[in-house]
C-alpha positions in Angstrom: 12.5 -7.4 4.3 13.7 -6.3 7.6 14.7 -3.0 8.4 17.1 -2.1 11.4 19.3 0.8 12.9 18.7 3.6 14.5 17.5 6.9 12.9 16.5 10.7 13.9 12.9 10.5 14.4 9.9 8.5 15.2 8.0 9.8 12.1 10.9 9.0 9.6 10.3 5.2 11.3 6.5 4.9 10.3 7.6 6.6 6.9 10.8 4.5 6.3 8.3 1.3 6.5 5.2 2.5 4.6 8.3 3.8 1.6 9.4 -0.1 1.8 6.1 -1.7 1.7 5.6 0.3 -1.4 8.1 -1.0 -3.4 7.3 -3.2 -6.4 8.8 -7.4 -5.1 8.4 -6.5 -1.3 5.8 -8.8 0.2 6.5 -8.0 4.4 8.4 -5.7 6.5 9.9 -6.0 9.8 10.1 -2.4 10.7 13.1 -3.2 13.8 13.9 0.5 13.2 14.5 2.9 16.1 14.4 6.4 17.0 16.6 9.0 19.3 13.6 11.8 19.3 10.0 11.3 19.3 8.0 13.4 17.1 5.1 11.9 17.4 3.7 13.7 20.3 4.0 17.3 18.9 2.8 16.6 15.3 -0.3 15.4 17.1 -0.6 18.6 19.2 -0.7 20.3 15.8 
């Protein structure tokens, strides 16, 4: 399964892919997703 667009934030990426791999059938995923704002840098200053 492939996965493309672009969405709000970098976390919502990682957690739009690890949802899809979870799902009963789906053997790979191309995570092609992008992002306007990175998150990722504050929720690790937390």
């Amino acid at each position: 399964m492939t996965l493309s667009g672009v969405i709000d934030r970098r976390s919502e990426v990682e957690r739009a892919g690890r949802l899809t791999e979870s799902l009963p059938g789906v053997v790979a995923v191309r995570n092609r997703l992008k992002y306007t704002q990175d998150d990722g840098a504050a929720a690790e200053l937390r």
